[in-house]
C-alpha positions in Angstrom: -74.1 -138.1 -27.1 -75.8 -141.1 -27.6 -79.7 -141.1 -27.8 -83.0 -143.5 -28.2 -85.3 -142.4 -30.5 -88.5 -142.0 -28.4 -90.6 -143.3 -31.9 -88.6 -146.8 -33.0 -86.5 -147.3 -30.2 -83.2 -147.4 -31.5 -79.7 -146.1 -30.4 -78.2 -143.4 -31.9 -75.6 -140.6 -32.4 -77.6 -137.2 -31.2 -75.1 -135.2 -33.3 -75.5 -137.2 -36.3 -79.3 -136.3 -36.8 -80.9 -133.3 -38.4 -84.3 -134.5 -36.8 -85.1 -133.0 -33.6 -88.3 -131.5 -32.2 -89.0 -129.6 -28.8 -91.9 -130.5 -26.9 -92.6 -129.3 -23.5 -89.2 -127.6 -23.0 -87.4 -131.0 -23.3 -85.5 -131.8 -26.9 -86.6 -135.2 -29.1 -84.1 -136.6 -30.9 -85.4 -138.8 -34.1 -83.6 -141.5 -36.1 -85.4 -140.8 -39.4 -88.1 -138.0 -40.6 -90.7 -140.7 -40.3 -90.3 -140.7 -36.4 -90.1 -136.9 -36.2 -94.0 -136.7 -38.0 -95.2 -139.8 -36.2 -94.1 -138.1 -33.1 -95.6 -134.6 -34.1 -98.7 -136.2 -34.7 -99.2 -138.4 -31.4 -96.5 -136.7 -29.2 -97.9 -137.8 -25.6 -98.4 -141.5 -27.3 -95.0 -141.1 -27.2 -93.4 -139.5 -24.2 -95.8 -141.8 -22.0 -93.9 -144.5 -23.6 -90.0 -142.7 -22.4 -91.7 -142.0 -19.3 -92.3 -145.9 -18.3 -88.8 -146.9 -18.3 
């Protein structure tokens, strides 16, 4: 299943990431461990951001 990484934007295999995070019953997907802690930190900075397009 392809997914966007709700931290850098970019395209990417769902299955082929060991970084994911649950926030508000609804499962993140991150491209790298850097986007899973920027998004732990700030997570609404975030989602605010999916929620626009």
């Amino acid at each position: 299943m392809k997914v966007v990484c709700p931290v850098c934007n970019k395209l990417f295999e769902a299955e082929c990431t060991p970084y994911k995070t649950v926030y508000n019953e609804i499962m993140y997907y991150f491209d790298t461990e850097i986007c899973q802690i920027a998004f732990s930190r700030e997570p609404e900075r975030f989602i605010a951001k999916c929620e626009k397009k």
